[in-house]
C-alpha positions in Angstrom: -51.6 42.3 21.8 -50.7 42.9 18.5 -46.7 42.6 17.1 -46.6 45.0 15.1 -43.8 46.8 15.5 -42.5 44.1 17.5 -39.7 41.6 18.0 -39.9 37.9 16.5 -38.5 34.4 17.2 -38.6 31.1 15.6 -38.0 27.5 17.5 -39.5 24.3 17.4 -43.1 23.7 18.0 -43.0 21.9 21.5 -45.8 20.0 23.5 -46.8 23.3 25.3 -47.6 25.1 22.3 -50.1 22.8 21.3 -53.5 24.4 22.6 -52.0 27.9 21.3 -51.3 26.0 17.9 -54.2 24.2 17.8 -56.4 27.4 18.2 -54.2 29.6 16.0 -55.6 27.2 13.2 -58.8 26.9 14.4 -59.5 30.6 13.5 -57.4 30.1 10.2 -59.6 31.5 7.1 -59.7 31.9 3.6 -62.7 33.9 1.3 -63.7 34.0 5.2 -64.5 30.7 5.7 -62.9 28.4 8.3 -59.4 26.4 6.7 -59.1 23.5 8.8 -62.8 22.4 10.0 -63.5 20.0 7.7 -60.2 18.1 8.4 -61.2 17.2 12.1 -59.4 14.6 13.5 -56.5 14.5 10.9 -55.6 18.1 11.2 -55.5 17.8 15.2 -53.4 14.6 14.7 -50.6 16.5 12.5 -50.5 19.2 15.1 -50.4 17.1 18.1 -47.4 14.8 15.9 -45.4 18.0 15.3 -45.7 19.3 18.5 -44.8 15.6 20.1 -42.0 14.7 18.1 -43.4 12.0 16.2 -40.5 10.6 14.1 -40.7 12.7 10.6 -42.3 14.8 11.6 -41.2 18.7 12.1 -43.0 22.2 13.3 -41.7 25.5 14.0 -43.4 28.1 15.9 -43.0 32.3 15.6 -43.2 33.9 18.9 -43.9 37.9 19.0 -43.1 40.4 21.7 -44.6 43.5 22.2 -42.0 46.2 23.0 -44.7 48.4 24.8 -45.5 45.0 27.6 -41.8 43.6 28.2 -42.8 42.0 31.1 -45.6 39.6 29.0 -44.5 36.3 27.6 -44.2 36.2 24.1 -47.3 35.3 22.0 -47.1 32.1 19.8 -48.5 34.1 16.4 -47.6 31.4 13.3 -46.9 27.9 12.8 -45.8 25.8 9.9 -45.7 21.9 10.1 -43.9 19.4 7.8 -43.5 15.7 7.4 -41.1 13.3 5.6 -43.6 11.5 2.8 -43.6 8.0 4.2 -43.3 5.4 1.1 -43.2 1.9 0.4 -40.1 0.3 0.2 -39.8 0.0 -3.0 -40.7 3.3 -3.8 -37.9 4.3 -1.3 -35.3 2.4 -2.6 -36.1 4.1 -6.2 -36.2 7.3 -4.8 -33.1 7.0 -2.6 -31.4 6.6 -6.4 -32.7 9.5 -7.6 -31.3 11.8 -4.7 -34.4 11.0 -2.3 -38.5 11.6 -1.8 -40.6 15.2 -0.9 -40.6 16.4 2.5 -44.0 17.5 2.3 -45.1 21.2 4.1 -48.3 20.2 5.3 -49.8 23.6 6.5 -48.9 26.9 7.4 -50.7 30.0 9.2 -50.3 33.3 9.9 -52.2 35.4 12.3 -54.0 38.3 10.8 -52.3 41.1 13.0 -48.8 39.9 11.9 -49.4 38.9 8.3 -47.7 41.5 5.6 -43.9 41.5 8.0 -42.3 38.5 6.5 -43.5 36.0 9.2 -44.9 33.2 6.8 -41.7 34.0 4.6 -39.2 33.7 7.8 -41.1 30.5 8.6 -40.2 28.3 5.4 -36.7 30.0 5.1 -36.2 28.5 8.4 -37.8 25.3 7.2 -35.8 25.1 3.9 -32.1 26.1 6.4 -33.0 23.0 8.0 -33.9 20.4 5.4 -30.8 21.3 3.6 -28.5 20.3 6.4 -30.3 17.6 8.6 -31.2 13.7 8.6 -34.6 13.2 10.6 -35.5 9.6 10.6 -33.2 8.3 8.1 -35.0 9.9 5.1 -33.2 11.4 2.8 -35.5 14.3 0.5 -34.8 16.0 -2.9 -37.9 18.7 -2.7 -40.1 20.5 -0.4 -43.4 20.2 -1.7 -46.8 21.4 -1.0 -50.4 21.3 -3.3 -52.3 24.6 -3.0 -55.4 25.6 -4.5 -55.5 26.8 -8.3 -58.0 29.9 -6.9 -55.4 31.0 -4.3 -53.3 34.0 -5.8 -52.0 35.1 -2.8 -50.4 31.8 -2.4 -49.0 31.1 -5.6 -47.4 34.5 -5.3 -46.0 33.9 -2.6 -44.7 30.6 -3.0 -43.5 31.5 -6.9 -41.6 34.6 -4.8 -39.6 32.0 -2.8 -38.7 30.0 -5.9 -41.1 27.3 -5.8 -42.6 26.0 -9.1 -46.0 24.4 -10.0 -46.3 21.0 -10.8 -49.3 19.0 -12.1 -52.6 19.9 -11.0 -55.1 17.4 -8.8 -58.5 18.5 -9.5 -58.8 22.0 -7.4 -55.3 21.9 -6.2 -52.0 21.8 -7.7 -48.1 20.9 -6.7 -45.4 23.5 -5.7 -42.1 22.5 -5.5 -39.0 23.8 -4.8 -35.5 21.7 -5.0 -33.7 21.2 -2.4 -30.1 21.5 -3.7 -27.9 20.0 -1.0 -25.7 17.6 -2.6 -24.8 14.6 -0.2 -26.4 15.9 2.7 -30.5 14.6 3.8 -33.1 16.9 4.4 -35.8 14.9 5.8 -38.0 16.4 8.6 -36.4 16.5 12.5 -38.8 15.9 15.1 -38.3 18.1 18.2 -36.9 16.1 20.8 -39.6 17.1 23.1 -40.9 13.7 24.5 -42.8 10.4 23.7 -45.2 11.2 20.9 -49.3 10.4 22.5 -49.8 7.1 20.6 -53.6 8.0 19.6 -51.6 11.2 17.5 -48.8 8.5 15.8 -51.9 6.1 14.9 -53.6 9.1 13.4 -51.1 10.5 11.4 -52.1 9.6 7.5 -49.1 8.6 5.9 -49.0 11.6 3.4 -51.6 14.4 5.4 -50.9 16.2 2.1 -53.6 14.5 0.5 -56.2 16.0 2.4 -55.1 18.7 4.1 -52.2 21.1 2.8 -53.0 23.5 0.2 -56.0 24.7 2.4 -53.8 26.7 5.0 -52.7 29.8 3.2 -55.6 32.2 3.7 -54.2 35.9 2.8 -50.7 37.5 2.8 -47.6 36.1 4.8 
């Protein structure tokens, strides 16, 4: 089934997405060549994290529905995930000054049928509607951040068209950023309350996955 032409929803990733998300980046590409294979354990552990619940942690899922097969279930087609950047205490304190840390958009993808119809774009909207008006964890954030890499146009373009800007570059990859102007409200990441997160996922989950794994996830158009 493909959705074009179809209807679209958006909810939180829960624990019975997870072999449909899991696989949905497993295929994920860019220049042709598999995103997230390379990141192994830690990219399984973000996705099993989101999809659990772990505190500070947040997904969403896009469900599509073919018009033509009313009677299938709908077809889980993209998926972003987020966490709240974990700091030291210090660091926290500092940052809770200066109106809070990142909440850090760790990856996002987009089946090829349904790229091109505003699905990666609906995703982060949705993402950015609820950092601006919820407390997850207690951590209060000031940006949504994510590093992309400098040879990705399609990326940049479309982040630069949702009003992100770039920050300093980190050898292949560089920052985008996007304020998130929401004065005296938090906008940390909301775990789904979807269960007890698997403890071999929380022990897995690096303290900021952006280091290693988001800027690799945005393969064509959204």
């Amino acid at each position: 089934m493909t959705a074009q032409g179809g209807s679209f929803s958006i909810r939180l990733l829960q624990p019975q997405d997870l072999d449909d998300v899991k696989r949905l980046h497993k295929y994920a590409t860019q220049a042709g060549r598999p995103v997230f294979a390379q990141y192994g354990e830690d990219a399984a552990a973000v996705l099993e994290a989101a999809a659990a619940g772990v505190a500070g942690t947040f997904g969403l899922a896009l469900l599509a529905s073919d018009p033509e097969e009313p009677g299938e279930e709908p077809e889980l087609v993209a998926a972003l995930t987020a966490q709240a950047e974990q700091q030291q205490q210090q660091q926290q304190q500092q940052q809770q000054q200066q109106g809070g840390g990142d909440l850090v958009l760790l990856t996002l993808v987009v089946r090829a049928d349904v790229r091109q119809q505003g699905v990666g774009r609906s995703l982060v909207q949705a993402l950015l509607a609820h950092a601006r008006h919820a407390l997850a964890a207690g951590q209060p954030c000031s940006r949504l951040v994510t590093d992309i890499a400098l040879s990705n146009k399609p990326a940049w373009q479309f982040f630069t068209a949702l009003g992100f800007r770039r920050g300093a570059a980190h050898g292949t990859t560089a920052e985008a950023w996007l304020a998130l102007e929401a004065a005296g409200e938090g906008c940390a990441a909301e775990a789904p309350q979807a269960g007890a997160a698997p403890p071999a996922a929380a022990a897995a989950l690096p303290s900021r996955c952006s280091s290693s794994m988001h800027g690799a996830c945005y393969s064509t158009g959204f």
